[in-house]
C-alpha positions as CSV (number, residue, x, y, z in Angstrom):
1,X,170.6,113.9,127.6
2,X,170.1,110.3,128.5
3,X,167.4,111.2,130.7
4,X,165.0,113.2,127.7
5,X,165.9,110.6,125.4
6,X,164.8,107.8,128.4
7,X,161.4,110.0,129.0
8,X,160.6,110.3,124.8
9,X,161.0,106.6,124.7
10,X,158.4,106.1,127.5
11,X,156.1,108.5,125.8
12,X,156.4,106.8,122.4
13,X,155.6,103.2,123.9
14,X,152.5,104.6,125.7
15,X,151.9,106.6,122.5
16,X,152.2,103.1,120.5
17,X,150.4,101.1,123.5
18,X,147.1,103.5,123.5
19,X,147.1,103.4,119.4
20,X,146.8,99.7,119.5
21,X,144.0,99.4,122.4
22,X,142.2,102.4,120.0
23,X,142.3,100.7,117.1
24,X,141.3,97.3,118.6
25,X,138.8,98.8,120.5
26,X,137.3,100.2,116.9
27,X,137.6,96.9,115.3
28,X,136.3,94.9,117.7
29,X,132.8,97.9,117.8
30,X,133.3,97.4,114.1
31,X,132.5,93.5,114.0
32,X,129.8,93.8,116.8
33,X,128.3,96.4,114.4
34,X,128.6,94.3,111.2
35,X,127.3,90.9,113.1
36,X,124.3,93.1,114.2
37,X,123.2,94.4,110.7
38,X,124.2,90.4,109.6
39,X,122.3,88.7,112.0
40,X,119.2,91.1,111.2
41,X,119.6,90.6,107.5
42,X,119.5,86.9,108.1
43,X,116.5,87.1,110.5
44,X,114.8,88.9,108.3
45,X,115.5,86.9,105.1
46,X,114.3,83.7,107.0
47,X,111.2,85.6,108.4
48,X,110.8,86.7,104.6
49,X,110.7,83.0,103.6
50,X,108.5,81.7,106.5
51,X,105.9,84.4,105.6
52,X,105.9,83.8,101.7
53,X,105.8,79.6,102.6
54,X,102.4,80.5,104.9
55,X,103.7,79.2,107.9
56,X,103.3,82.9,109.8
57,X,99.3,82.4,110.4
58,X,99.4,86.3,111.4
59,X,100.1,87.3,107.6
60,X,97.8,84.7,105.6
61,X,94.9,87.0,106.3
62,X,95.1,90.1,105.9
63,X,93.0,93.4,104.9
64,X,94.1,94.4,102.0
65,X,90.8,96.8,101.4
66,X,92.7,99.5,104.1
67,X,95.1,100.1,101.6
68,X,92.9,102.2,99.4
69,X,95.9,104.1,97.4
70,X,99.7,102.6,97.4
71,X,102.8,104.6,95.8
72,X,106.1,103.0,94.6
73,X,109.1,104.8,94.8
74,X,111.7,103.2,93.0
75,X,115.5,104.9,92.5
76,X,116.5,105.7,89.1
77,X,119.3,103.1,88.7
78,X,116.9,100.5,89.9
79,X,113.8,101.4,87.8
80,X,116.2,100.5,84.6
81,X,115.8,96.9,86.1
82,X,112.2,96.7,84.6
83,X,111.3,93.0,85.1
84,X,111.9,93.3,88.9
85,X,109.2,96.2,88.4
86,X,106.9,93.7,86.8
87,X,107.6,91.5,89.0
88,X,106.6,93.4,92.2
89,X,103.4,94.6,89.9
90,X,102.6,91.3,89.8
91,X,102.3,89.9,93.4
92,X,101.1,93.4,94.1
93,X,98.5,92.4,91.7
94,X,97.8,88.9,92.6
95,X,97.8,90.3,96.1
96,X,95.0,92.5,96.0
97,X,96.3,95.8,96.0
98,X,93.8,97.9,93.1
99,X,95.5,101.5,93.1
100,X,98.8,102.5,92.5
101,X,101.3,104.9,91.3
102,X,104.8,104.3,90.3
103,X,107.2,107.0,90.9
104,X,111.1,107.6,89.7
105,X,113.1,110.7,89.2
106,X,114.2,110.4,85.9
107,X,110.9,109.3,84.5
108,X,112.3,105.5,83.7
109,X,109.3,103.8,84.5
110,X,107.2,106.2,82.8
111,X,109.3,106.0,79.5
112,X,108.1,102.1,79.7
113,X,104.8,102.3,81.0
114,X,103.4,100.4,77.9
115,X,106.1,97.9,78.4
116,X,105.1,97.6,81.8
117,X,101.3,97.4,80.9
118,X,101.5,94.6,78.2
119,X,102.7,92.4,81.0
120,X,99.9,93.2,83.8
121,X,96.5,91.5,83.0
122,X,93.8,93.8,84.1
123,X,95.8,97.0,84.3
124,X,94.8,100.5,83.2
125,X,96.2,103.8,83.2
126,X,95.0,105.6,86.0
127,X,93.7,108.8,84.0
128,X,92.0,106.4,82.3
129,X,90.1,104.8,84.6
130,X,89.6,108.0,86.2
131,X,87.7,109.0,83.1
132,X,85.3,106.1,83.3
133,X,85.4,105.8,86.8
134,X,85.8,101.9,87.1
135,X,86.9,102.3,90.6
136,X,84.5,99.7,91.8
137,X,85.7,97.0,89.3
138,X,87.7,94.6,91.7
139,X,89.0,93.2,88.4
140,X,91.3,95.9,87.8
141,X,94.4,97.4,88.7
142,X,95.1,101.1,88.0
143,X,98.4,102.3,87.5
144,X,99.6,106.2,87.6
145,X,103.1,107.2,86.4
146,X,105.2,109.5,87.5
147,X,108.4,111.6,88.0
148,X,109.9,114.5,89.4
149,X,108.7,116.8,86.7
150,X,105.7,116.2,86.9
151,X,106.2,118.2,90.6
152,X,107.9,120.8,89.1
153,X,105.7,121.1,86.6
154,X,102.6,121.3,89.0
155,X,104.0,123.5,91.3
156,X,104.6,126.4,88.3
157,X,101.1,125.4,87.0
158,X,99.1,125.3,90.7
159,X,101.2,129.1,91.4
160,X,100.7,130.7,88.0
161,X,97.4,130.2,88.6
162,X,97.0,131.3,92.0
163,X,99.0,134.5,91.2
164,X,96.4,135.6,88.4
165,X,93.6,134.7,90.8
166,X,95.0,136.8,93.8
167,X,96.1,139.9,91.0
168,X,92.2,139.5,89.8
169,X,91.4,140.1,93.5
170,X,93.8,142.4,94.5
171,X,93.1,144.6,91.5
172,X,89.0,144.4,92.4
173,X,89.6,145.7,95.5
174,X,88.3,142.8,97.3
175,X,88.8,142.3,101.3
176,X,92.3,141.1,102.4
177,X,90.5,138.0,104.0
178,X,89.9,137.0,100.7
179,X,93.1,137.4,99.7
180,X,94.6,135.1,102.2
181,X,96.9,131.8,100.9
182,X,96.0,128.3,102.5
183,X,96.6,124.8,102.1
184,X,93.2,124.7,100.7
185,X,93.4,127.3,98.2
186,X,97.0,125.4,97.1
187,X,95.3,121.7,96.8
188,X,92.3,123.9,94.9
189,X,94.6,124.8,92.4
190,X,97.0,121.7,91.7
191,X,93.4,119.9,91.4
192,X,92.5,122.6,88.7
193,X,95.9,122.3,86.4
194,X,95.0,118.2,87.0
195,X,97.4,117.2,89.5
196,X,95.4,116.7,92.3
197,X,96.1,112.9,92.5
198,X,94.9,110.8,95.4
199,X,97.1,111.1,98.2
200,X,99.0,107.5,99.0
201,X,98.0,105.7,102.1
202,X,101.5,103.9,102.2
203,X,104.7,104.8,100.3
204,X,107.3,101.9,99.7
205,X,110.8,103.3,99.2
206,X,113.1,100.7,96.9
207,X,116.7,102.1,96.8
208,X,119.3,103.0,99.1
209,X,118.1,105.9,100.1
210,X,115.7,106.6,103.3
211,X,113.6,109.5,101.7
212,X,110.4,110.0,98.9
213,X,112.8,111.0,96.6
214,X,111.2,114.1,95.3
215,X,107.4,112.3,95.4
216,X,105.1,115.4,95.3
217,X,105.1,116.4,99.0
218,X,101.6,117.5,99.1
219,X,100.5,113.9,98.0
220,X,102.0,112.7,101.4
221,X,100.9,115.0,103.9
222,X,99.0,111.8,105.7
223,X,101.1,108.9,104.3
224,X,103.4,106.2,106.2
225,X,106.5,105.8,104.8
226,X,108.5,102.5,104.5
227,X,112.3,102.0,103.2
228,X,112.4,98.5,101.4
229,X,116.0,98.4,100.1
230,X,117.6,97.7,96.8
231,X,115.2,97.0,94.7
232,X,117.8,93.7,93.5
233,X,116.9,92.4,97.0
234,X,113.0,92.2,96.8
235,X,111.0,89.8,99.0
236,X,108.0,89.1,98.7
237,X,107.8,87.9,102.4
238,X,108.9,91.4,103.5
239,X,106.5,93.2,100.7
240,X,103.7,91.3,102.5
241,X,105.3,92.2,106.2
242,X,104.9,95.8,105.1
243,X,101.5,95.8,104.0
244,X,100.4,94.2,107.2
245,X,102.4,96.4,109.4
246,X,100.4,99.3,107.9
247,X,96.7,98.1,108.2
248,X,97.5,97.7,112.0
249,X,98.6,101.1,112.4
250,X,95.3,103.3,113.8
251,X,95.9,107.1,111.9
252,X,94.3,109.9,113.7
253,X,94.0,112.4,111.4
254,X,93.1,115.5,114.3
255,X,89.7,117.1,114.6
């Protein structure tokens, strides 16, 4: 008996011993991991401030006229903040970007588009301008709203009516070739029940999380994605950083 108890003892110290060495071996992978993400937050704050003070001579100039068409996607909680939407609106604005849609789930921003519009000199809707085609106004900034249902809503509009236009077909007794569905035929469609929008050159994500969160998916087919975080946490320096990043990408679109 002395001897089990003599071997259990052993096993429960190196049972104890190899506990400890695990769970100093997590901590101490836990603070290299949280110095990391700090020491990048900090670097990137103090890059932030050196790009919005001028002192980065790579960022004064910049080619703003590549960005033809910019989304915003903003998460739900966030959008409710609706001066730090202005806000961003605003250096967009003075920045030089013309085009642009806003996008939340729930609709927020779209609830205060007027809101949002009183406070933007030179802004118009974006249907609105569409109607008298000021596009070449360099005065102006358009604005489109939207949300998740407007998706939905497109999607059951753009199918309904390629359904009765196949059922037309089918029923005449056309050829199957022209019965056929394609991406074509689909951005045909969404354009015919008006919500054909411009597709976004960039898309900047403001929330926690790293997806377009429910942005129509055909409107991005070609577009570069960029997570900005919490909306709270905005930069101007960093808004800048991304905007520069994309007009030195080169997009090949295929043959």
């Amino acid at each position: 008996m002395d001897l089990k108890d003599e071997i259990q003892r052993v096993r429960l110290w190196v049972n104890q011993i190899g506990n400890f060495w695990l769970r100093l071996v997590w901590h101490f992978v836990h603070l290299l991991v949280r110095s990391w993400y700090l020491g990048v937050g900090v670097a990137n704050v103090i890059e932030s401030y050196l790009i919005s003070s001028g002192l980065l001579r790579r960022y004064r100039f910049i080619d703003v006229g590549k960005l033809r068409y910019l989304a915003i996607v903003v998460e739900s909680d966030d959008a409710c903040q609706i001066s730090k939407v202005i806000q961003l609106l605003q250096w967009l604005q003075a920045f030089g970007v013309k085009h642009l849609c806003l996008y939340d789930t729930e609709g927020v921003l779209k609830k205060s588009k007027e809101s949002i519009l009183a406070k933007l000199k030179n802004a118009t809707l974006f249907e609105e301008a569409d109607e008298r085609d000021p596009l070449l106004d360099q005065k102006h900034m358009t604005l489109e709203f939207a949300s998740i249902t407007d998706g939905k809503e497109a999607v059951a509009k753009g199918g309904n009516l390629l359904f009765m236009k196949y059922l037309k077909l089918a029923n005449s007794g056309a050829e199957q070739k022209e019965q056929i569905f394609t991406e074509a035929n689909l951005t045909e469609a969404l354009r015919a029940v008006g919500y054909g929008g411009p597709e976004p050159d960039l898309l900047l994500v403001y929330g926690p999380a790293r997806c377009h969160l429910g942005f129509p998916a055909w409107r991005i087919r070609y577009t570069e994605i960029i997570h900005m975080g919490p909306l709270k946490s905005m930069r101007y320096g960093s808004l800048v950083k991304a905007i520069y990043k994309f007009t030195m990408v080169r997009q090949n679109y295929g043959t």
